[in-house]
mmCIF file as Biopython writes it, N, C-alpha, C and O atoms, coordinates in Angstrom:
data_model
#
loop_
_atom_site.group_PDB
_atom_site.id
_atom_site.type_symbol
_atom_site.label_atom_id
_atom_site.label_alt_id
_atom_site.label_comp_id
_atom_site.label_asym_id
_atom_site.label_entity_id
_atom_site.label_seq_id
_atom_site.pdbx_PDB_ins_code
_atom_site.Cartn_x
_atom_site.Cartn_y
_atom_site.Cartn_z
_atom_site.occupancy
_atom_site.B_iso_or_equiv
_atom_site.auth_seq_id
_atom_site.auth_asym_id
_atom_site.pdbx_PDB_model_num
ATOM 1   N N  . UNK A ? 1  ? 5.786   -40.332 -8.124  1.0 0.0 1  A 1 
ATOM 2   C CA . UNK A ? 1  ? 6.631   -41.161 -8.944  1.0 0.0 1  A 1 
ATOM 3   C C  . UNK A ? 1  ? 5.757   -41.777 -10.038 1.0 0.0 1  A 1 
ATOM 4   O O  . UNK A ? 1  ? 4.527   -41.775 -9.989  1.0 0.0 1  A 1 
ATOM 5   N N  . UNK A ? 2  ? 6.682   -42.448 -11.298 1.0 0.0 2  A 1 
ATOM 6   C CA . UNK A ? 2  ? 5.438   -42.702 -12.405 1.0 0.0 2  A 1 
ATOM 7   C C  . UNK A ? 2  ? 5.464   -44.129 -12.476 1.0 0.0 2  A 1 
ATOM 8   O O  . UNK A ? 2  ? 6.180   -44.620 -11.604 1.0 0.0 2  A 1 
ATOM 9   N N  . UNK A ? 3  ? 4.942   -44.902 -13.193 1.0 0.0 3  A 1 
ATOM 10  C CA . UNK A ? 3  ? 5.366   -46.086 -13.539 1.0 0.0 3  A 1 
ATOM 11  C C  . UNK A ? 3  ? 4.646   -46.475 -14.608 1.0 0.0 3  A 1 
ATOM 12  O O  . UNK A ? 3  ? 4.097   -45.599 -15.275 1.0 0.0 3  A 1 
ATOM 13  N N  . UNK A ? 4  ? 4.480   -48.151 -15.053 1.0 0.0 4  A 1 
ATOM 14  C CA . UNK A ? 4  ? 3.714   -48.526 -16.208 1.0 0.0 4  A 1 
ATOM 15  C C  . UNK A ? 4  ? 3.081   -49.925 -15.761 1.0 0.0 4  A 1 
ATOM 16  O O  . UNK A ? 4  ? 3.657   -50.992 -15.545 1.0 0.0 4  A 1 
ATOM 17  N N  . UNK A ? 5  ? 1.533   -49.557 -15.678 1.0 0.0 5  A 1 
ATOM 18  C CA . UNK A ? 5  ? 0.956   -50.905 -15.258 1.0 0.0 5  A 1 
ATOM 19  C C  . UNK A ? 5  ? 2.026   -52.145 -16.123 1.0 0.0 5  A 1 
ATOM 20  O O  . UNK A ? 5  ? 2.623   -52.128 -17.199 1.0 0.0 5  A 1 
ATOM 21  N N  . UNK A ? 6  ? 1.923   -52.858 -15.343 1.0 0.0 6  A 1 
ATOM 22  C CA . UNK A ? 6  ? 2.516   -54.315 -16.122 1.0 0.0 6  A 1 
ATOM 23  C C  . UNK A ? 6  ? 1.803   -55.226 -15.650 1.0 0.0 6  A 1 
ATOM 24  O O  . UNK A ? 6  ? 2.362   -56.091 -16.324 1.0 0.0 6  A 1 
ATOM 25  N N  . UNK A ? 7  ? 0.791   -56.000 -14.878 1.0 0.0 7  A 1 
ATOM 26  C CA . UNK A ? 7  ? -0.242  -56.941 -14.301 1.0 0.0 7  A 1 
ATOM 27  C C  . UNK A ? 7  ? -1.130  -56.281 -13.326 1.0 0.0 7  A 1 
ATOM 28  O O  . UNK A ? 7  ? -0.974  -55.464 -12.418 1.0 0.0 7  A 1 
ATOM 29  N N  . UNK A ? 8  ? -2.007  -56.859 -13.783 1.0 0.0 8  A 1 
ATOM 30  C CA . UNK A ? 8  ? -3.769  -56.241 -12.993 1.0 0.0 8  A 1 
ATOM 31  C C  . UNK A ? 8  ? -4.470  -57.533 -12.857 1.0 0.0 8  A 1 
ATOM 32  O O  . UNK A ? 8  ? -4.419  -58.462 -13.664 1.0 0.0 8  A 1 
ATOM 33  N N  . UNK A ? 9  ? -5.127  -57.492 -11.753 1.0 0.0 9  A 1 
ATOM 34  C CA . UNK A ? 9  ? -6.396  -58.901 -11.628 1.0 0.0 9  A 1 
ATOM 35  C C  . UNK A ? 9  ? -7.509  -58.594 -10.912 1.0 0.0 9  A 1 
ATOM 36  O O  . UNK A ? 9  ? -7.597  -58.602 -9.685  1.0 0.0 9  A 1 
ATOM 37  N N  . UNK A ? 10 ? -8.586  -58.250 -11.909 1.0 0.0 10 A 1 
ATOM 38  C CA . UNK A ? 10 ? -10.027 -57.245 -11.427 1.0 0.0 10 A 1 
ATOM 39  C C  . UNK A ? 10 ? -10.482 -57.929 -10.299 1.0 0.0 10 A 1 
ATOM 40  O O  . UNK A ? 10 ? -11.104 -57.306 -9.439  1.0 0.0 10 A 1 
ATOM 41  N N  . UNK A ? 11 ? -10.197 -59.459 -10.146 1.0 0.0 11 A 1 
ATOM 42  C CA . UNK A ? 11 ? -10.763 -59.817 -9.196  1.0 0.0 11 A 1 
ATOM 43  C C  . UNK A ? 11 ? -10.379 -59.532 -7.808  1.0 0.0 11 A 1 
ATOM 44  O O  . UNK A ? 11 ? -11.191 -59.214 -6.940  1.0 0.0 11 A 1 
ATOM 45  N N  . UNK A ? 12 ? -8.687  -59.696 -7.565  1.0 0.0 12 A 1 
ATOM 46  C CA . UNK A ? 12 ? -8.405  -58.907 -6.285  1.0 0.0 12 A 1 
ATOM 47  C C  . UNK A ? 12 ? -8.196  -57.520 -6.181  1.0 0.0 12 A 1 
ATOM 48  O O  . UNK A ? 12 ? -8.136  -57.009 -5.063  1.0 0.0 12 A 1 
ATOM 49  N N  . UNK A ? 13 ? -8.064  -56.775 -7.308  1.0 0.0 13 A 1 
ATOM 50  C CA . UNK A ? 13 ? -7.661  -55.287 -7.655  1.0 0.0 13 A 1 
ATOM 51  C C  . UNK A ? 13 ? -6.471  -55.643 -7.299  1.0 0.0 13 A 1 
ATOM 52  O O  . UNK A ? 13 ? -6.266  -55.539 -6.089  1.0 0.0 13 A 1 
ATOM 53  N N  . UNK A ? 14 ? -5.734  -55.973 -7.838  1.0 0.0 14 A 1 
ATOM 54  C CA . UNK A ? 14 ? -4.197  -55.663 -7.222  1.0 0.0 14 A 1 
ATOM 55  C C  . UNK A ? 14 ? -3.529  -55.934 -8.154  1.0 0.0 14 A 1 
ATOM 56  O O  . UNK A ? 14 ? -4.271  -56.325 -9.055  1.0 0.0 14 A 1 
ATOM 57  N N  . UNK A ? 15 ? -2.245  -55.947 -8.520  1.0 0.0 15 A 1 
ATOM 58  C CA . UNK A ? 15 ? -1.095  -56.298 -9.279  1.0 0.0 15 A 1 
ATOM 59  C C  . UNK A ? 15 ? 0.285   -56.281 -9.112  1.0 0.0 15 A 1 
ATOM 60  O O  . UNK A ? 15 ? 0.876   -56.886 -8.217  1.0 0.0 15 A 1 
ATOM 61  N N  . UNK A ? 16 ? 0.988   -55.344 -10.274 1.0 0.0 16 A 1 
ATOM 62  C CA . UNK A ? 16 ? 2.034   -54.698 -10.160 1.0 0.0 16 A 1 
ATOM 63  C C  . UNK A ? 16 ? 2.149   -53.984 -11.242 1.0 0.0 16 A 1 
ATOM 64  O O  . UNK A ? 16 ? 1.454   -53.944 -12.257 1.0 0.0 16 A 1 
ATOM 65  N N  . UNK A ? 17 ? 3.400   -53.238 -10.832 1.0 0.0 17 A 1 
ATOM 66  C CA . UNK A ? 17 ? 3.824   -51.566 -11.916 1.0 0.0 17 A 1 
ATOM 67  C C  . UNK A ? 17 ? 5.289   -51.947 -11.806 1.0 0.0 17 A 1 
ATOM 68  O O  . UNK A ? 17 ? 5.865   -52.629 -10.958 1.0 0.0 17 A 1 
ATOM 69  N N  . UNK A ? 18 ? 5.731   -51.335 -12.871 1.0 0.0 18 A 1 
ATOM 70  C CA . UNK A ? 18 ? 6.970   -51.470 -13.840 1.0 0.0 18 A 1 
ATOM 71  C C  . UNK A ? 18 ? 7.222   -49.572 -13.299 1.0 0.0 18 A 1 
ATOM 72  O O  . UNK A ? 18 ? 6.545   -48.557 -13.456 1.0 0.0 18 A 1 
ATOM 73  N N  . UNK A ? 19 ? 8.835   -49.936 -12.492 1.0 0.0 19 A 1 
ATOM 74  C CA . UNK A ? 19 ? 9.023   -48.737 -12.115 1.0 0.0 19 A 1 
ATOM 75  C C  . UNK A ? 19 ? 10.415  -48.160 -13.596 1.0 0.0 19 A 1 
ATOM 76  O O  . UNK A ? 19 ? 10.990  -49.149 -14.051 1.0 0.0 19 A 1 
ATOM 77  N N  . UNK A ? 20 ? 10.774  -47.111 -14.091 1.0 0.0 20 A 1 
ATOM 78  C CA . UNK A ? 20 ? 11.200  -46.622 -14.931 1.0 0.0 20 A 1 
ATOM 79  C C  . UNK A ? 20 ? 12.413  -47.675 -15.419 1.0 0.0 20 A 1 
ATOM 80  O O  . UNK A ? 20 ? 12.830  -47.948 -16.545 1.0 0.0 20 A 1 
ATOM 81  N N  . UNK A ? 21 ? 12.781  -48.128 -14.139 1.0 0.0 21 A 1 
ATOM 82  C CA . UNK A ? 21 ? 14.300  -48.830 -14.378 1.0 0.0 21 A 1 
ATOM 83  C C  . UNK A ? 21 ? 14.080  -50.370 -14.734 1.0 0.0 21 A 1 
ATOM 84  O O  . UNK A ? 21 ? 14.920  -51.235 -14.983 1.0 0.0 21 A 1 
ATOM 85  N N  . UNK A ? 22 ? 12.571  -50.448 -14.675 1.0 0.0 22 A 1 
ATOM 86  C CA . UNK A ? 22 ? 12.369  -52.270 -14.952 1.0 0.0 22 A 1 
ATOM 87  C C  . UNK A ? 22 ? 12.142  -52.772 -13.743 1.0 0.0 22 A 1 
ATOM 88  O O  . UNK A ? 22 ? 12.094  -54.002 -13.763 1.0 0.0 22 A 1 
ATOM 89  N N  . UNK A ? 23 ? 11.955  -52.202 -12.504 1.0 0.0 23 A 1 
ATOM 90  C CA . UNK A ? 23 ? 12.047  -53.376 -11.635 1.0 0.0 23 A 1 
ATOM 91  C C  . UNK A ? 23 ? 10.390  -53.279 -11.147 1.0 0.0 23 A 1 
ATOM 92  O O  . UNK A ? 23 ? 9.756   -52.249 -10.920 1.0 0.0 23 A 1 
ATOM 93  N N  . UNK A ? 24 ? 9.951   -54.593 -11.070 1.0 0.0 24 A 1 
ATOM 94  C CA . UNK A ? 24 ? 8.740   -54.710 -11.130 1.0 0.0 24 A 1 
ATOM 95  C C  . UNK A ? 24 ? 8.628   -54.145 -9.340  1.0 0.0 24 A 1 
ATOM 96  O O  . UNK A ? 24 ? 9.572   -53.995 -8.566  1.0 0.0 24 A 1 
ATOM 97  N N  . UNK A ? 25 ? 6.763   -53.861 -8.999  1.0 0.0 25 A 1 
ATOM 98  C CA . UNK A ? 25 ? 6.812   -53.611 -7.071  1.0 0.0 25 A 1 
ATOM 99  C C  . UNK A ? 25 ? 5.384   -54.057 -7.192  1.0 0.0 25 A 1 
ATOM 100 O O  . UNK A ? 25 ? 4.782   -53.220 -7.865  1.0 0.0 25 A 1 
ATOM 101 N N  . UNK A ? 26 ? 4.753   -54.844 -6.888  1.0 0.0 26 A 1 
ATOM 102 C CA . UNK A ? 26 ? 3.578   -55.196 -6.434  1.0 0.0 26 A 1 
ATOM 103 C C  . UNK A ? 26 ? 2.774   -54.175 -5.720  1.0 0.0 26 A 1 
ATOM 104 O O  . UNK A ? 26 ? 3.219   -53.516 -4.781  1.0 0.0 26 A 1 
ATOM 105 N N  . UNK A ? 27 ? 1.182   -54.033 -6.353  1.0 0.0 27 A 1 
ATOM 106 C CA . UNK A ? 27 ? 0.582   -53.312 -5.022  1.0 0.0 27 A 1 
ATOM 107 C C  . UNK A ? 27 ? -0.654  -53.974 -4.709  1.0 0.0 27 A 1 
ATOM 108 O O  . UNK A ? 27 ? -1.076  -54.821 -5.496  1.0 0.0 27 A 1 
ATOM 109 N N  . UNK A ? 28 ? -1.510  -53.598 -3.292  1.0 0.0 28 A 1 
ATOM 110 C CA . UNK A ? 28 ? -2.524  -54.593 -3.111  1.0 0.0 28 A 1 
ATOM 111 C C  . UNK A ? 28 ? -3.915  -53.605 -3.471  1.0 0.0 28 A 1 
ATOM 112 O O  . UNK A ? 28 ? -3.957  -52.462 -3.927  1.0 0.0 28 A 1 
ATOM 113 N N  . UNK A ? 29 ? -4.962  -54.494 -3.090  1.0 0.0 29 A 1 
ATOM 114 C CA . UNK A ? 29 ? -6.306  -53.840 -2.682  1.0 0.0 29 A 1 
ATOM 115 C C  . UNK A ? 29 ? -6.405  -52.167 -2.524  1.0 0.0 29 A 1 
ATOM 116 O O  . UNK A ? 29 ? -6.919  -51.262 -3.181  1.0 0.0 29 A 1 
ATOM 117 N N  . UNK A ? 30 ? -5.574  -52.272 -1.207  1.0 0.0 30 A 1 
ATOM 118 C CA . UNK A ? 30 ? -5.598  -50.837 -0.541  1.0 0.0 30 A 1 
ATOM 119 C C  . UNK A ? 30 ? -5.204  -49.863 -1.460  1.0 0.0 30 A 1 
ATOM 120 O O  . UNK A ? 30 ? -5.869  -48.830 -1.534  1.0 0.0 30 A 1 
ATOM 121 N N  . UNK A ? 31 ? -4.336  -50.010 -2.094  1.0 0.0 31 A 1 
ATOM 122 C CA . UNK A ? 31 ? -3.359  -49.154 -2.624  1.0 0.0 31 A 1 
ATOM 123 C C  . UNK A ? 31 ? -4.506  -48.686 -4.328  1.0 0.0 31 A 1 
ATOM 124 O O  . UNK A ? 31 ? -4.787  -47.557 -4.732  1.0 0.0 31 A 1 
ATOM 125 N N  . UNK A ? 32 ? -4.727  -49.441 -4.667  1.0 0.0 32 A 1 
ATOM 126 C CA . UNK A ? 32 ? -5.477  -49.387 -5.998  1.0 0.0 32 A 1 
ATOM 127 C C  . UNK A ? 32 ? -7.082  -48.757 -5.561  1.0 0.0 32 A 1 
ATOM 128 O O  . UNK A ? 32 ? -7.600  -47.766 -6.077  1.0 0.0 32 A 1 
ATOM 129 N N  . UNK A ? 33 ? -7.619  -49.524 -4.601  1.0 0.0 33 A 1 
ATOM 130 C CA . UNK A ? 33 ? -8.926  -48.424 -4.021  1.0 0.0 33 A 1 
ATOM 131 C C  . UNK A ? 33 ? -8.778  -47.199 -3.527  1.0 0.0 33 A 1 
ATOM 132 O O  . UNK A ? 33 ? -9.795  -46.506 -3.503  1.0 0.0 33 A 1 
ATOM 133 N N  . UNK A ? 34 ? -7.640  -46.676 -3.066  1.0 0.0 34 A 1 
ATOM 134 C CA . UNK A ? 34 ? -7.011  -45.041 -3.034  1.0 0.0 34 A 1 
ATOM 135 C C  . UNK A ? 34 ? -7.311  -44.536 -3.974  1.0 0.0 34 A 1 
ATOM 136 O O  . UNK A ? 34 ? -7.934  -43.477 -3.895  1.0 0.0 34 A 1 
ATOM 137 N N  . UNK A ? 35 ? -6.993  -45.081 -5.202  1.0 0.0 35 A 1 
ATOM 138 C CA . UNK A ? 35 ? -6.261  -44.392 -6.310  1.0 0.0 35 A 1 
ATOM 139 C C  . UNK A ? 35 ? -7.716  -43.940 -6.792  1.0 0.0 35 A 1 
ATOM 140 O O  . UNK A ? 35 ? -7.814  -42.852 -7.360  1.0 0.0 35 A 1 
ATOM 141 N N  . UNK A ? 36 ? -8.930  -44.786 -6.575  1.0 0.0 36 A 1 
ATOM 142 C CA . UNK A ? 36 ? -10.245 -44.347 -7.164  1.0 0.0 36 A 1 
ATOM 143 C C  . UNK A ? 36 ? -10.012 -44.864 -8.582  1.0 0.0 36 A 1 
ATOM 144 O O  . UNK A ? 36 ? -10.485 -44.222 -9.520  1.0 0.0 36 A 1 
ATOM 145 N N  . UNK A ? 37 ? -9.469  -45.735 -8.754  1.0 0.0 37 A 1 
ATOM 146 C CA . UNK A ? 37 ? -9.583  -46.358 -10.460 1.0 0.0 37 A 1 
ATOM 147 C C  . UNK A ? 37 ? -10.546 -47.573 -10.411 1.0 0.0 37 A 1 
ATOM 148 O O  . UNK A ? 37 ? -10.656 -48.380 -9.488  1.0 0.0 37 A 1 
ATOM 149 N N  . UNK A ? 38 ? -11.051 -47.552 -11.288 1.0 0.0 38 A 1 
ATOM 150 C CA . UNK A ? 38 ? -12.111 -48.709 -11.748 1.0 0.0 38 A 1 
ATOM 151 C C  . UNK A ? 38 ? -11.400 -49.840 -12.595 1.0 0.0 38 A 1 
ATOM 152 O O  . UNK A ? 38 ? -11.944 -50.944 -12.617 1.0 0.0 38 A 1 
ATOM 153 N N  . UNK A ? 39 ? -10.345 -49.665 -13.221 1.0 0.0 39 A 1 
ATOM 154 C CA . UNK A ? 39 ? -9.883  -50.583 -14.523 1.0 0.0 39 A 1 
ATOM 155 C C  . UNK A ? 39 ? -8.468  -50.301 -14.650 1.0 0.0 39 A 1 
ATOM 156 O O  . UNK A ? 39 ? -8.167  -49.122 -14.466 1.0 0.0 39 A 1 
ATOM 157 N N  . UNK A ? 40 ? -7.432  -51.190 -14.950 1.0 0.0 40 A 1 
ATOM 158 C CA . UNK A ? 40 ? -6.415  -50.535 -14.866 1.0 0.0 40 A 1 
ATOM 159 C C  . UNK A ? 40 ? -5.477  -51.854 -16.212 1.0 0.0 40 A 1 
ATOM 160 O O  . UNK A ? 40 ? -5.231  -53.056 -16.114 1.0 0.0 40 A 1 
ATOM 161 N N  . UNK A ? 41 ? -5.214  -50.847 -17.315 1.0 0.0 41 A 1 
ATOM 162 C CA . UNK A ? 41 ? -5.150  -52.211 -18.474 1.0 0.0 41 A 1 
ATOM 163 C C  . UNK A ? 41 ? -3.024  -52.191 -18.384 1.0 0.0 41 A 1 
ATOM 164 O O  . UNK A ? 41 ? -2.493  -51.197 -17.889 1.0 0.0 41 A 1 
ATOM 165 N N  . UNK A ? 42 ? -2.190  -53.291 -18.878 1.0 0.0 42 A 1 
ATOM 166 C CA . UNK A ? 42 ? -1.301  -53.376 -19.300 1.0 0.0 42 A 1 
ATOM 167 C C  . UNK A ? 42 ? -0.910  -52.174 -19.608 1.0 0.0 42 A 1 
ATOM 168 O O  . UNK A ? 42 ? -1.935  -51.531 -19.833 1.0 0.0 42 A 1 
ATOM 169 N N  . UNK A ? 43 ? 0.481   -51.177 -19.812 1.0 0.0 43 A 1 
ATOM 170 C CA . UNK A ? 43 ? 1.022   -50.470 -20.388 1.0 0.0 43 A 1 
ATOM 171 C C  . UNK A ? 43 ? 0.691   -49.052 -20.120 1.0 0.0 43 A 1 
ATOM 172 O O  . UNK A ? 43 ? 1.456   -48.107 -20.313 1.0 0.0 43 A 1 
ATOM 173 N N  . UNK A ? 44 ? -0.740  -48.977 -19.574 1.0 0.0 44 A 1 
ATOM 174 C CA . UNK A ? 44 ? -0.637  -47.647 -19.011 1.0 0.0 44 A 1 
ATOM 175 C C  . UNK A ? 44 ? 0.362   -47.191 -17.984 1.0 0.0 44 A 1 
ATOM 176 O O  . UNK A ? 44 ? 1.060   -47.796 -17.171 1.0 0.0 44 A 1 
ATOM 177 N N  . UNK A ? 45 ? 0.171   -45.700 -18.344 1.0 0.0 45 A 1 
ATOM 178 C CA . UNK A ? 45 ? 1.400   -45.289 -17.449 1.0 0.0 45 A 1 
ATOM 179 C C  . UNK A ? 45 ? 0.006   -44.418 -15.834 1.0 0.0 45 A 1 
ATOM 180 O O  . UNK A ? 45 ? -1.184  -44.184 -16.045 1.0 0.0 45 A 1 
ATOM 181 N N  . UNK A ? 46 ? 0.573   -44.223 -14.771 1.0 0.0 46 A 1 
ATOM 182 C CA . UNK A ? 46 ? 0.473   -44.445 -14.116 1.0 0.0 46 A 1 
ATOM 183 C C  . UNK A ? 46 ? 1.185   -43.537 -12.874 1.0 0.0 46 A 1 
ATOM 184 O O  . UNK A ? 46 ? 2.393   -43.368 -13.041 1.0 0.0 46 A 1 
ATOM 185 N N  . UNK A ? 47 ? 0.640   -42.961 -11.721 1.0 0.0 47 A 1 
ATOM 186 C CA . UNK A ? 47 ? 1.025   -42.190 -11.008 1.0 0.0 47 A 1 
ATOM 187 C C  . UNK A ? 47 ? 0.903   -43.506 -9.765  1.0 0.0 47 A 1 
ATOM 188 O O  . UNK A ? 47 ? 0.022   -44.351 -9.610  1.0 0.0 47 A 1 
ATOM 189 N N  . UNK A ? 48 ? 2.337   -43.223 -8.904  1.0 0.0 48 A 1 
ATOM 190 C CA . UNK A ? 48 ? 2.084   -44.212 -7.771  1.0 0.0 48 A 1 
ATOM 191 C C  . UNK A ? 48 ? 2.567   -43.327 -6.578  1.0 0.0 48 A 1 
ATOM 192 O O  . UNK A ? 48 ? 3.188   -42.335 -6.962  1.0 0.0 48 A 1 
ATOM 193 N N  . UNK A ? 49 ? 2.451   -43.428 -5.380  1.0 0.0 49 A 1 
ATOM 194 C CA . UNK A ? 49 ? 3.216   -43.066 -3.876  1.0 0.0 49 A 1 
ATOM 195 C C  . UNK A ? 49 ? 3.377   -44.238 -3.625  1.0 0.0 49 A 1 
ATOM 196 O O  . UNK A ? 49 ? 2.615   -45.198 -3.743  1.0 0.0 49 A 1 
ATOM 197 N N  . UNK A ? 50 ? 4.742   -44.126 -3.147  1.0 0.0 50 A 1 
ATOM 198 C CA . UNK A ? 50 ? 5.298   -44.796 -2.167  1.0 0.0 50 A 1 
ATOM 199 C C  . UNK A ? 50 ? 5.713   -44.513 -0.726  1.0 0.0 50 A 1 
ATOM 200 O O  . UNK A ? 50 ? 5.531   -43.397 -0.240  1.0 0.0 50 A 1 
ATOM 201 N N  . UNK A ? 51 ? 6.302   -45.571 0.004   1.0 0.0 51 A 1 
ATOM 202 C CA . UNK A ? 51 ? 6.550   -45.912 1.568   1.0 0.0 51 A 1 
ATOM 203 C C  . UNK A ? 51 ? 7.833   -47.057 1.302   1.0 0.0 51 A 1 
ATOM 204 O O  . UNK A ? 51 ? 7.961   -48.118 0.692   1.0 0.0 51 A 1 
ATOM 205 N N  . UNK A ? 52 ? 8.814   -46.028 2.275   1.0 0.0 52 A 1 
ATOM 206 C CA . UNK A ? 52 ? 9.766   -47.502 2.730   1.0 0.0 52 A 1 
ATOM 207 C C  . UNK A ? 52 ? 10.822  -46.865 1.300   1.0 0.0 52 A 1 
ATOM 208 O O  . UNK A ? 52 ? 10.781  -45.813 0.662   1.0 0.0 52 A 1 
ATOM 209 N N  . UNK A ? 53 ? 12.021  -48.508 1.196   1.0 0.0 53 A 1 
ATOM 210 C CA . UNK A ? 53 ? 12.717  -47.969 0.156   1.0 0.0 53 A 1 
ATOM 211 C C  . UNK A ? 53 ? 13.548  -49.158 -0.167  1.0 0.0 53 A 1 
ATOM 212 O O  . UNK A ? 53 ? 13.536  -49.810 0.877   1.0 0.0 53 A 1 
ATOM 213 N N  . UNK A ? 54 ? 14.220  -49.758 -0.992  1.0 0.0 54 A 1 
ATOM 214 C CA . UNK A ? 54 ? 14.777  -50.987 -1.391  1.0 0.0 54 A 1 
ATOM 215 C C  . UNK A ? 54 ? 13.507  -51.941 -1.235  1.0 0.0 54 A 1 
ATOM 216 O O  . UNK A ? 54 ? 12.338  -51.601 -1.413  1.0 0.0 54 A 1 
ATOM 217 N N  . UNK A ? 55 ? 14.057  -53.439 -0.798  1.0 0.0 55 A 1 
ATOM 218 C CA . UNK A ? 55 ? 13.184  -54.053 -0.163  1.0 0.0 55 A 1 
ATOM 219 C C  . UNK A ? 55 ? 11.763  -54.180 0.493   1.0 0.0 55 A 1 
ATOM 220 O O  . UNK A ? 55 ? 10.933  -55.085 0.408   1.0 0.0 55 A 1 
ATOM 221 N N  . UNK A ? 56 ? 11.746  -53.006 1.164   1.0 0.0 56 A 1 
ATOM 222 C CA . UNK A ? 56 ? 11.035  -52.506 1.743   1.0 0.0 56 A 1 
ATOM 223 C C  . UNK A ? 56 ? 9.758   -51.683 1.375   1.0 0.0 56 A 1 
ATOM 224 O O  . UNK A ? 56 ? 8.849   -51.187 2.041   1.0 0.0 56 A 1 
ATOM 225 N N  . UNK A ? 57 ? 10.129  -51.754 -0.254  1.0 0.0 57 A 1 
ATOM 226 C CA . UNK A ? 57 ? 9.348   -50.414 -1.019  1.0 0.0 57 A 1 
ATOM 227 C C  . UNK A ? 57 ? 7.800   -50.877 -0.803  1.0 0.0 57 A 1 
ATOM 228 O O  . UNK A ? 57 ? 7.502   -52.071 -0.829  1.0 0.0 57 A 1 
ATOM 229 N N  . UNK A ? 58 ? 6.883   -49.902 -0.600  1.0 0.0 58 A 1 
ATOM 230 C CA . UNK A ? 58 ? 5.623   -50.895 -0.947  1.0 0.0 58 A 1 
ATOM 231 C C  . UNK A ? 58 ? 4.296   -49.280 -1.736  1.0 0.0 58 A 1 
ATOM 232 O O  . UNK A ? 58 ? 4.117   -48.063 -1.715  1.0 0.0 58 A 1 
ATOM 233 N N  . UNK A ? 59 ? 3.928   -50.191 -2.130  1.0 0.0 59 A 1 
ATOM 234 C CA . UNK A ? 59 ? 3.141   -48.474 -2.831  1.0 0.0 59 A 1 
ATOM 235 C C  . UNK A ? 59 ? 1.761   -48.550 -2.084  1.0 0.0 59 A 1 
ATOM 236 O O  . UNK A ? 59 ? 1.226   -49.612 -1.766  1.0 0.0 59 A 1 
ATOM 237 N N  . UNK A ? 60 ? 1.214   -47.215 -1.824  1.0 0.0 60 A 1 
ATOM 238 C CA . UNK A ? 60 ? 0.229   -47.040 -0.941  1.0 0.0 60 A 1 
ATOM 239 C C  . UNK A ? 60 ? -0.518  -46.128 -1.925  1.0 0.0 60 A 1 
ATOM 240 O O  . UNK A ? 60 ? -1.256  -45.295 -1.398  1.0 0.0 60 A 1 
ATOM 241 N N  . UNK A ? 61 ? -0.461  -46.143 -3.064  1.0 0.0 61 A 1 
ATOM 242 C CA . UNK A ? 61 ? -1.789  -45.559 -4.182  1.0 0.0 61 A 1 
ATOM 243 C C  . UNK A ? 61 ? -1.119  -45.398 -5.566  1.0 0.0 61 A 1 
ATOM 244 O O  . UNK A ? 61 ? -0.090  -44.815 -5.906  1.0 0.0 61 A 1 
ATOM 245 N N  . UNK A ? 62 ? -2.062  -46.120 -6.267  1.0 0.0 62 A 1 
ATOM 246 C CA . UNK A ? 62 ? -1.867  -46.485 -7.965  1.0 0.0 62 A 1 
ATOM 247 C C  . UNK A ? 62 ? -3.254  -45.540 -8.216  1.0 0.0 62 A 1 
ATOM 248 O O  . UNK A ? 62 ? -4.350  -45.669 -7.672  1.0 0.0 62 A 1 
ATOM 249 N N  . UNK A ? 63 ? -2.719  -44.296 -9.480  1.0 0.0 63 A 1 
ATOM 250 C CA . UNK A ? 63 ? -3.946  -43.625 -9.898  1.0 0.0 63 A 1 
ATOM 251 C C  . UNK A ? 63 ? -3.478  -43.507 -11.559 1.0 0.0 63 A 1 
ATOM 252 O O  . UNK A ? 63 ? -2.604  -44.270 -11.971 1.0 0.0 63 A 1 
ATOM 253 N N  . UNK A ? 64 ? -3.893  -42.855 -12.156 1.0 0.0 64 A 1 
ATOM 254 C CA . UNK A ? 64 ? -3.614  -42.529 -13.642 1.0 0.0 64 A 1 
ATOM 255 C C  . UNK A ? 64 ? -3.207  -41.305 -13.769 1.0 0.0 64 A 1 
ATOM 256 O O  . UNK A ? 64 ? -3.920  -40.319 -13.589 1.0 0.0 64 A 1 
ATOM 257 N N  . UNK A ? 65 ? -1.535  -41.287 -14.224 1.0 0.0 65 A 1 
ATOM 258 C CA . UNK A ? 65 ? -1.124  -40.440 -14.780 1.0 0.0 65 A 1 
ATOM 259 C C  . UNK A ? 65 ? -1.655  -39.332 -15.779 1.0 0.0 65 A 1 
ATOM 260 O O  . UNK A ? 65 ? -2.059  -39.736 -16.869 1.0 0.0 65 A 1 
ATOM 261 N N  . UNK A ? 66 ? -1.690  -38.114 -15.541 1.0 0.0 66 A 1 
ATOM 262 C CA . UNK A ? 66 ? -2.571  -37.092 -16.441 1.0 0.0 66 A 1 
ATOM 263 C C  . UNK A ? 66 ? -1.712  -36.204 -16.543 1.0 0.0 66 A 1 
ATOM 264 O O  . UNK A ? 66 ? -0.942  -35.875 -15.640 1.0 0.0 66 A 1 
ATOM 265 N N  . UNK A ? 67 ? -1.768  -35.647 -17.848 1.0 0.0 67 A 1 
ATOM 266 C CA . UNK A ? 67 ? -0.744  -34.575 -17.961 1.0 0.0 67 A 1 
ATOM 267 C C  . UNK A ? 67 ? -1.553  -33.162 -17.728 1.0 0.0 67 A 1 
ATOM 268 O O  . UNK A ? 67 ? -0.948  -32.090 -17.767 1.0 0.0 67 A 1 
#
């Protein structure tokens, strides 16, 4: 699934991503040290997996979208 960084904080690695439809999903530590990214700025777009679904959604790896 894709999304668009929308908040990053180098200090915990974590944030959130802007899924296509606007609705923001938080991810933590874990999920961003998967991904093997070092830096992750505003507006990039963005490859995520997810787990779960509504409520429940939670993402288990933020990497960089590559075409």
């Amino acid at each position: 699934m894709q999304a668009t960084a929308y908040t990053y904080d180098p200090e915990t690695r974590s944030g959130q991503v802007l899924l296509d439809d606007g609705t923001p999903v938080p991810f933590g530590t874990a999920a961003f040290d998967a991904g093997g990214l070092r830096l992750l700025r505003p507006g990039q777009r963005v490859r995520i997996e997810t787990e779960g679904a509504g409520t429940g959604l939670r993402i288990t790896l933020v990497t960089l979208q590559t075409l």
